[in-house]
N, C-alpha and C positions, 0 to 999 in steps of 0.2 A: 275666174271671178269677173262678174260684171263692173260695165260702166260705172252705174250709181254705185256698188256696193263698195268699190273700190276707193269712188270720191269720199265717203261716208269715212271710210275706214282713215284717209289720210284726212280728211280734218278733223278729226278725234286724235290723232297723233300728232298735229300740229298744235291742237289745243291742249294739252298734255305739254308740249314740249315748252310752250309759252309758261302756262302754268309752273312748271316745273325753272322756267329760266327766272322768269318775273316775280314768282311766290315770297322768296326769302325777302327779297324787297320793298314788296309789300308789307309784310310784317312788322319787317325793322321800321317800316314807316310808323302804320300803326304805334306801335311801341314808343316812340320817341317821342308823343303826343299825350305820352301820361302824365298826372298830374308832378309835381314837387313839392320839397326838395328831397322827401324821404324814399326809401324803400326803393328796391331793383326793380328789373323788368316784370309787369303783371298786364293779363290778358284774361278776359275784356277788359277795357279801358272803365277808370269807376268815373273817371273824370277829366277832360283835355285840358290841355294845357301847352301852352307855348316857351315854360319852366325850361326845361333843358335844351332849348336851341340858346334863349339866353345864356343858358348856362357855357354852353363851348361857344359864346361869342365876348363873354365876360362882363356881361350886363346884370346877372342877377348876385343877389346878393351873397355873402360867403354862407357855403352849408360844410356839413360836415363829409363831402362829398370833395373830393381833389380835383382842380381843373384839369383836364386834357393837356400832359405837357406836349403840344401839338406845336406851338409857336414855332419856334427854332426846328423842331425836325419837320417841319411843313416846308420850311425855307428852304431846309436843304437837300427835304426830296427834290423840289418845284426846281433850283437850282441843278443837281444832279439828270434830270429828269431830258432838262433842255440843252444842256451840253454833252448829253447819251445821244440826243435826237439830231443836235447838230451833225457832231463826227459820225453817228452809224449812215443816216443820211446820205453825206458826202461821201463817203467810203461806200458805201451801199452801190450808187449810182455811178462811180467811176468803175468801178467792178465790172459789175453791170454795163457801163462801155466798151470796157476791154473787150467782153466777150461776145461781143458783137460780128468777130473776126476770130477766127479758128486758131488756135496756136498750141504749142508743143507742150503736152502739159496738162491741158485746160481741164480734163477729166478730174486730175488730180487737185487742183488748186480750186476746182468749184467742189469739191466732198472735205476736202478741207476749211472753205470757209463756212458749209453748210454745219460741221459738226460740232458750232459753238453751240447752235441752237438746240444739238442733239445729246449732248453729255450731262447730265441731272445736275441743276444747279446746285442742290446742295455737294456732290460730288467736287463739284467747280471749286465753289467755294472754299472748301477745304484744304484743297491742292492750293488754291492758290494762298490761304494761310497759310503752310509750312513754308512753302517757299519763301514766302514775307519772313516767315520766322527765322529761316534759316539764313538769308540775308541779311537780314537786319533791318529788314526795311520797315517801316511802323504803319501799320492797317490804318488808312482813314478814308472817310467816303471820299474827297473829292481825289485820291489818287488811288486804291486797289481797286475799294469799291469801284469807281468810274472805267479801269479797265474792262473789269468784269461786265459790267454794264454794256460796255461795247463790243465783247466780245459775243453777249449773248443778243443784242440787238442784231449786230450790223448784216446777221445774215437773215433776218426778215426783211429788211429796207433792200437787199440785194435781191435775193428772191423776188418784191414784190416790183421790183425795177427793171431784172428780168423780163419778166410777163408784159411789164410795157414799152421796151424792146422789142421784146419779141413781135409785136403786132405794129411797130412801129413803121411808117413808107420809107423809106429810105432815096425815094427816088426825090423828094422833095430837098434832102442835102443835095442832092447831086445836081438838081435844079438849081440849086445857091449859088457850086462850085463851078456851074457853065457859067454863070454872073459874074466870077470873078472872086468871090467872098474868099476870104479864109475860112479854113475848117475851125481858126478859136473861135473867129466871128459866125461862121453859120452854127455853131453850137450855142452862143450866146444868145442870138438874133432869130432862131429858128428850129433847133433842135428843144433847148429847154423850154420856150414856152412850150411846143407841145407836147412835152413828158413831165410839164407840172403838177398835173391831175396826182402823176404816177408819184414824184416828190414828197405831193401833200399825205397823200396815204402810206408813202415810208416814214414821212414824220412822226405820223398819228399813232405807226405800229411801235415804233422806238417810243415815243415818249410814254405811252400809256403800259408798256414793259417797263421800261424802268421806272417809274413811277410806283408802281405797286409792287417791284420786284423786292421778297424775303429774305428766299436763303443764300444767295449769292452775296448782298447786305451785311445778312448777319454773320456769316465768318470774316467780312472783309474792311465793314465799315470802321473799325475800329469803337472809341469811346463815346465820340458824338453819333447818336441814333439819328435814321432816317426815322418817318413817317410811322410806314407799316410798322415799326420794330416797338416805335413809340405806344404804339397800338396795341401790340401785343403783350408788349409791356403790363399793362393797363390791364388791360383784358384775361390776363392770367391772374391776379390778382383779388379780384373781384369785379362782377357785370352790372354797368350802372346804365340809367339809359342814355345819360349824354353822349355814350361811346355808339347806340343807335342815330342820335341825334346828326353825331358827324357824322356819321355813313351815309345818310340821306342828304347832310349836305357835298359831302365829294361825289356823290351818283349825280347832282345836278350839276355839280362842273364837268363832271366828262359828260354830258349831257350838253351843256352849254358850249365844249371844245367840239363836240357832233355838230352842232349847228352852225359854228364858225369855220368847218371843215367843210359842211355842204357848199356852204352860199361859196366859198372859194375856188370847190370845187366846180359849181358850176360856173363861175364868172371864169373859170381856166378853161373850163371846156369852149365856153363861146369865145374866148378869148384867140385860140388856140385853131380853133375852124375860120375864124376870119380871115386869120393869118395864112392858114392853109388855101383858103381861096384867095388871097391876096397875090402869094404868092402862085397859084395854076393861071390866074390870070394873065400876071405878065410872062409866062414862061408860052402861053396859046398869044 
């Protein structure tokens, strides 16, 4: 196959792929823009309206249409969400140190931490009800659910801490360690700035998993519902558009957490090269 035909053919497959990623989101959009307070989802639009963003913001007036009970379980994703992110994080990147340095085992203890992410969370979930059950212990998000949580996060924030590791200088510790430093202090002062980048991106992987994470949730969270559950809730019931309405607004919060991720991103990367020339400076 030739040059051109070959370009031709992958950006029609990239266009497709976009299509196919972006499409439903568009829609929901579309859709959430229909008029109120009556009647489900209808396409073409007969009439826009900004009816059901009021509606899940609790500005419009009462219909016969139920709010999104989103409050409370919004909290206690957004809660759950950030103390997933915290400990997989931390645990991700000390991991991720350890194996920096070869040792007796390591084969076994990295397929081990890898196979949270590999065992079907509804599976998970399950197992880890009976267990609960069988103990006596009582399912509720901020204590099964949130194990679960971590158990299926903390080997992506490892993984992706790994990778920035692995490409890590290391001569630049060791440049520290002819200075004098301590390895707590050259890890404070010199190793973490420059694997922040890597941090922010284990963050982003953790929180936006559990965030939106189901079935692990729902065998484990016990009576108080996260989010998604709340949702489903909802949504099995019967399809109103305000339940579109949210959609498009949580797309622009992770939308909005993308763009708080860049900018941090890059003020870590420049942050992180100065420092790196700061210190080749004084070591020439």
């Amino acid at each position: 196959m030739n040059q051109p035909a070959l370009r031709i053919l992958l950006a029609v497959y990239i266009a497709i792929f976009i299509a196919f990623l972006y499409g439903p989101f568009l829609v929901m959009g579309i859709i959430s823009f229909q008029q109120g307070p009556e009647g489900g989802p209808q396409f073409p639009i007969i009439e826009w309206s900004t009816f059901w963003y009021k509606h899940v913001l609790g500005l419009a007036p009462p219909t016969r249409v139920a709010p999104l009970p989103i409050g409370e379980a919004l909290t206690r994703s957004l809660t759950l969400a950030f103390a997933t992110m915290v400990v997989a994080t931390v645990l991700g990147t000390l991991t991720a140190q350890a194996f920096r340095t070869q040792f007796k085992g390591s084969g076994f203890v990295f397929y081990l931490v890898v196979l949270g992410m590999m065992v079907p969370g509804v599976l998970l979930g399950l197992g880890m009800s009976l267990v609960a059950n069988q103990l006596g212990v009582q399912r509720t998000w901020w204590g099964t659910a949130f194990v679960l949580h971590v158990v299926y996060t903390f080997p992506f924030a490892f993984l992706v801490m790994l990778a920035i590791f692995n490409r890590f200088d290391q001569r630049v510790e060791e440049a520290a360690w002819a200075l004098g430093v301590t390895p707590m202090r050259t890890f404070r002062k010199v190793t973490f700035p420059i694997i922040f980048p890597g941090v922010l991106s284990a963050m982003l992987f953790a929180f936006t998993l559990s965030y939106d994470e189901f079935p692990r949730t729902l065998f484990t969270g016990g009576p108080d519902v996260t989010m998604p559950i709340a949702i489903y809730g909802t949504f099995s019931v019967e399809i109103h558009p305000n339940l579109f309405a949210f959609g498009v607004l949580t797309t622009l919060f992770s939308f909005t957490l993308l763009t708080i991720y860049g900018v941090l991103m890059t003020a870590s990367i420049r942050r992180s090269q100065a420092k790196a020339s700061g210190i080749q400076e004084d070591i020439e």
